[in-house]
C-alpha positions as CSV (number, residue, x, y, z in Angstrom):
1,X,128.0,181.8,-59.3
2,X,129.3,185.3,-60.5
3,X,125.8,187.2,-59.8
4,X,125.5,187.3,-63.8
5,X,121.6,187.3,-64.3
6,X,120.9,185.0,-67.3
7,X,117.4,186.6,-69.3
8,X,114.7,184.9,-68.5
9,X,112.6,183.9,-71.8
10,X,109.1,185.8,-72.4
11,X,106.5,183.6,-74.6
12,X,103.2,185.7,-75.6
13,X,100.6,184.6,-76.2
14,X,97.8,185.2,-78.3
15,X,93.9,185.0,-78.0
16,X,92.8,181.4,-79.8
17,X,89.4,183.2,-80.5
18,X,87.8,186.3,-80.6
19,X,85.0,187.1,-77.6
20,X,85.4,188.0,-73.2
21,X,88.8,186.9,-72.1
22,X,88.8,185.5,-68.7
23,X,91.1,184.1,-65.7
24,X,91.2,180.5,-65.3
25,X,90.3,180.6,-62.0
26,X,86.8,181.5,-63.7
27,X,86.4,178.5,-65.2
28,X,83.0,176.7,-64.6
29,X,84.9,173.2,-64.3
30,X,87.6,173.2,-60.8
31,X,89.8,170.9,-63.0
32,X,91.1,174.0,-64.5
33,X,89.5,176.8,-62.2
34,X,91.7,175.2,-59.0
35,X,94.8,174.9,-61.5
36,X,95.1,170.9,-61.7
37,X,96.4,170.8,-65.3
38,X,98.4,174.2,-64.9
39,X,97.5,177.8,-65.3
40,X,96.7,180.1,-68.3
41,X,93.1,181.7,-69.2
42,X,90.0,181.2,-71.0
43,X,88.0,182.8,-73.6
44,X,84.3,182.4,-73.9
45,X,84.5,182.5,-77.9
46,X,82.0,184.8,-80.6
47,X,83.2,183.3,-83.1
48,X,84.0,179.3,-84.1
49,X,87.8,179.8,-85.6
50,X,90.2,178.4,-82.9
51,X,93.8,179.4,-83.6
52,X,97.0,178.9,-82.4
53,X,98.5,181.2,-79.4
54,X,101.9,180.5,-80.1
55,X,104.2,179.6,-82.9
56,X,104.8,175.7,-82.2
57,X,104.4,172.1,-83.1
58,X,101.2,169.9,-82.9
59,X,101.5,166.9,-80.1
60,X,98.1,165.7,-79.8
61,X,94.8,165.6,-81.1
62,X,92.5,163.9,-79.1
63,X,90.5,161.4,-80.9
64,X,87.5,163.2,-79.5
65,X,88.4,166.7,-81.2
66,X,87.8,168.4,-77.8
67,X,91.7,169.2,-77.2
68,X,94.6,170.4,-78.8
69,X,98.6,170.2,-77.5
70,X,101.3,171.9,-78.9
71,X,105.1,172.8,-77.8
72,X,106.6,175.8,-78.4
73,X,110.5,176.2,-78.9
74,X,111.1,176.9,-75.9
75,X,109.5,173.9,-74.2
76,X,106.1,175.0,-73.3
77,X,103.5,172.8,-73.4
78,X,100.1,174.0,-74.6
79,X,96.9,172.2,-74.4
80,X,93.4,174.2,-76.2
81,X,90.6,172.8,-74.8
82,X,87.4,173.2,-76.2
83,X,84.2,173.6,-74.3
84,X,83.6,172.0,-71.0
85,X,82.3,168.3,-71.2
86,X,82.8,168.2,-75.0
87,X,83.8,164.9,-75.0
88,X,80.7,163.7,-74.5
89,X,79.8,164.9,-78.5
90,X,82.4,162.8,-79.8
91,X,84.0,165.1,-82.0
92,X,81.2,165.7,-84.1
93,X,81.1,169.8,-83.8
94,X,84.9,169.9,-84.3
95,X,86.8,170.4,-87.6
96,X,90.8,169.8,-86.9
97,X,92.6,171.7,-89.4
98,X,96.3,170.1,-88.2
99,X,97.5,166.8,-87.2
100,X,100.2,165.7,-84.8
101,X,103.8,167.0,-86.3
102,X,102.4,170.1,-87.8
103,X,104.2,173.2,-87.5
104,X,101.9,176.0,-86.7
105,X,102.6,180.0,-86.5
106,X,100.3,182.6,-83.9
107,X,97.0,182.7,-85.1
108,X,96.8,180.1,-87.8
109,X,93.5,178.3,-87.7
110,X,93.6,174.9,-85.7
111,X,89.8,174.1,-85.3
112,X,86.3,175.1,-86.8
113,X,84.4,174.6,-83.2
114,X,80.3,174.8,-84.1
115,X,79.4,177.0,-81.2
116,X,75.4,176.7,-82.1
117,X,76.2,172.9,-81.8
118,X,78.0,172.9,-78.6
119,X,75.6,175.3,-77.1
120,X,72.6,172.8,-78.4
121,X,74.1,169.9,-76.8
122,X,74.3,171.6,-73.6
123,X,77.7,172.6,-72.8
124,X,79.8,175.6,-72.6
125,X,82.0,176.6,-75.4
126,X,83.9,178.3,-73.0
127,X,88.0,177.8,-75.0
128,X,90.5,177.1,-71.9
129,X,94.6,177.5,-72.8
130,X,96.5,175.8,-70.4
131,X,100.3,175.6,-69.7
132,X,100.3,172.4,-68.2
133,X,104.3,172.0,-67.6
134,X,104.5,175.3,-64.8
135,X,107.9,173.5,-63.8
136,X,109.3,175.6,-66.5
137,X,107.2,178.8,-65.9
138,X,108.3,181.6,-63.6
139,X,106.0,183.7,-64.1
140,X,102.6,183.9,-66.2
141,X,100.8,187.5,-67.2
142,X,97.2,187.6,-68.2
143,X,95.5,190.7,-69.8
144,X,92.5,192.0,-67.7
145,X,89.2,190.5,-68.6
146,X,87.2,191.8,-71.1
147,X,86.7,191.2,-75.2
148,X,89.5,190.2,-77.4
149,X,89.8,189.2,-80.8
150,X,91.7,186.1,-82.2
151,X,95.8,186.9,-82.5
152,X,95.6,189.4,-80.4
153,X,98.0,189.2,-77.3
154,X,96.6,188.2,-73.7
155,X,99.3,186.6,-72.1
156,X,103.2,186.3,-71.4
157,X,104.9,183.4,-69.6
158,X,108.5,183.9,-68.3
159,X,110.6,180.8,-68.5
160,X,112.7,180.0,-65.3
């Protein structure tokens, strides 16, 4: 109304596991390589540790182990998913390390993911973040591909 700018809200965030960072759009699945559950980027992981990319609070585990949600304070929403048809294993190479209502900081552990048991079954361990409300983003950031290690930053989202 008066031309005051209010400042717009930067969330980073941070690798969820150590290996090649890469854009969604990269995605071997067009569920999130065409954007239908939001944007945000993937890592294809060296290492099993899955941690959390923001400080936040746990909202769902899926029965299945394959996915994580979390909100940040600001409102983000945050799903982790792990591997590409991992539903299929029924959990079974996935060791949750929270439950729904858990507070969690950047870079605490969330999941133990067996990548040797993923990769025997077939699928991709390929670790997808996705901001799946973009009705609150106005802009996302993602660091250039190439290797990162867990906590490190790889992303900022502006809040509208």
């Amino acid at each position: 109304m008066f031309g005051f700018k209010k400042k717009k809200t930067a969330v980073a965030l941070n690798a969820v596991a150590s290996g090649q960072l890469m854009p969604i759009t990269a995605v071997a699945d067009p569920v999130f390589s065409q954007k239908m559950m939001g944007d945000g980027f993937a890592i294809d992981p060296t290492d099993g540790t899955i941690t959390a990319p923001a400080d936040g609070e746990i909202k769902t585990v899926a029965d299945t182990k394959h996915a994580v949600m979390l909100t940040t304070k600001d409102g983000l929403e945050l799903m982790l998913h792990l591997g590409l048809d991992t539903v299929e294993l029924k959990g079974a190479p996935f060791d949750v390390q929270v439950q729904v209502g858990d507070q969690v900081t950047a870079g605490q552990p969330l999941v133990q993911m067996d990548l040797a048991a993923v990769k025997a079954a077939g699928k991709s361990t390929t670790v997808i973040v996705v901001v799946t409300n973009m009705d609150l983003v106005d802009q996302l950031d993602v660091a250039a591909a190439g290797p990162v290690t867990a906590s490190s930053p790889v992303a900022s989202v502006t809040l509208k």
